[in-house]
C-alpha positions in Angstrom: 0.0 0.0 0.0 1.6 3.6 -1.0 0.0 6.6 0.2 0.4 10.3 0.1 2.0 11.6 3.0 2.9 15.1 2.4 4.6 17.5 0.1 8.5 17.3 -0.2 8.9 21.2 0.3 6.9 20.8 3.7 9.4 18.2 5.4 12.2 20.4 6.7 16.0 19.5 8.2 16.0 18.7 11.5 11.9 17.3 11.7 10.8 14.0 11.7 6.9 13.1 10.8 5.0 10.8 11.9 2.4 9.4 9.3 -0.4 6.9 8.9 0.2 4.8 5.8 -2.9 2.5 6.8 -3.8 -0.2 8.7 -1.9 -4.1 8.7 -4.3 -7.3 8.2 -4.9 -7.5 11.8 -6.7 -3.8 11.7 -3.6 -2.4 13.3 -2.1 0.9 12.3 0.7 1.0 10.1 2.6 4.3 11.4 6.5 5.7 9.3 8.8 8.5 10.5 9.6 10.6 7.5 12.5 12.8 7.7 15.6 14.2 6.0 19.0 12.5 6.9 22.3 14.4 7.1 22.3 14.9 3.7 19.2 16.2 3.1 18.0 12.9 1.6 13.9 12.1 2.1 14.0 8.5 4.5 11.5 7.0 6.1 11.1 4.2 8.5 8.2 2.0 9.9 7.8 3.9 13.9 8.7 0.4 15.8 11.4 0.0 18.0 13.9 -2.9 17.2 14.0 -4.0 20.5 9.9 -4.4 21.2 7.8 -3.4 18.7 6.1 -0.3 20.0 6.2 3.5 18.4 10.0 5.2 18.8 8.1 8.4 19.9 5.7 6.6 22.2 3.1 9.0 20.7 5.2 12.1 22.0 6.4 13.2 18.7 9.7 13.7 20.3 12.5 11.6 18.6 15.7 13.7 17.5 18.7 13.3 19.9 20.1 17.1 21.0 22.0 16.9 17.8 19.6 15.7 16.0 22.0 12.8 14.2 20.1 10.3 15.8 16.2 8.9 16.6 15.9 7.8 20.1 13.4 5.2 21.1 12.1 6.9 24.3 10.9 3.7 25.7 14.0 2.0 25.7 16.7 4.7 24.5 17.5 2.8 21.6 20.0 5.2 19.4 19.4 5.0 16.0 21.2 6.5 12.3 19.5 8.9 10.5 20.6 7.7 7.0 20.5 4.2 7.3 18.6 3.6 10.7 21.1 1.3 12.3 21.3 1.1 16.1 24.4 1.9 17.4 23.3 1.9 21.4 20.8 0.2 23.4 19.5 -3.3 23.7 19.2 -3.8 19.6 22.2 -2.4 19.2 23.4 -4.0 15.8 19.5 -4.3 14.8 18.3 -1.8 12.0 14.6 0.0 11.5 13.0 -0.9 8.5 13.0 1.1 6.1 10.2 2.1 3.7 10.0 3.0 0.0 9.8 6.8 -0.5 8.7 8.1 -3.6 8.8 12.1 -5.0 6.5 13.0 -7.8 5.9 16.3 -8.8 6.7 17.2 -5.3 4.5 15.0 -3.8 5.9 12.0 -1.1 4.4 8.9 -1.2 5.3 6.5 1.2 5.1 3.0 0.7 4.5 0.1 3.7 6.7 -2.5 1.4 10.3 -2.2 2.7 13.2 -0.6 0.4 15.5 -2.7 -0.9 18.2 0.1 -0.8 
C-alpha cells in the first residue's frame, strides 16, 4: 500500500513526521517517520522499535537526539542512524529499522508500507 503523505517542500532538516500509511491485516495501524537525513535525503522508517515493537516516539512526537543525528526510542533509548537507521546503542544495538520505499512526484511523497530494498 503507497500513500500520500505530504509534500516534499513541507518536510524540513531537523523534523521528523509521523504518518499513517494504513492499517496491517490485523486492523492495526501501520505508522512511518519521515524525515531528512544528514544529507538532506527524504527517509522513512516503519515507527517500531527494534528491540519491542512499540512506536520510537511513544506518541510524543519527540524523537531527535540534542544533535539531531540520531532517533531515540524513548521507551527504551534505543539510538538509532539517520541515514540508514542502524542502532548503534541500546538493547538492539546492531538491529536496523525498517526502512520504507519513499517516492517524489511532482513534489509529492508517497510512502510506501513494502520495505526498500536500498
Amino acid at each position: 500500500m503507497e500513500a500520500w503523505v505530504c509534500r516534499a517542500e513541507d518536510l524540513r532538516d531537523g523534523t521528523v513526521r509521523t504518518v499513517g500509511l494504513g492499517h496491517d491485516d490485523d486492523g492495526l495501524p501501520i505508522m512511518a517517520l519521515l524525515l531528512r537525513d544528514e544529507n538532506g535525503d527524504i527517509v522513512a522508517y516503519r515507527n517500531l522499535c527494534r528491540h519491542l515493537p512499540v512506536p520510537l516516539d511513544g506518541g510524543t512526537g519527540e524523537l531527535l537526539s540534542d544533535d539531531g543525528a540520531h532517533l531515540i526510542c524513548g521507551t527504551h533509548g534505543a539510538t538509532y542512524r539517520l541515514y540508514d537507521g542502524y542502532c548503534v546503542e541500546g538493547p538492539c544495538e546492531g538491529l536496523a529499522l525498517h526502512r520504507l520505499y519513499v517516492r517524489e512526484d511532482g513534489g509529492d511523497l508517497y510512502v510506501s508500507d513494502e520495505p526498500d530494498s536500498r
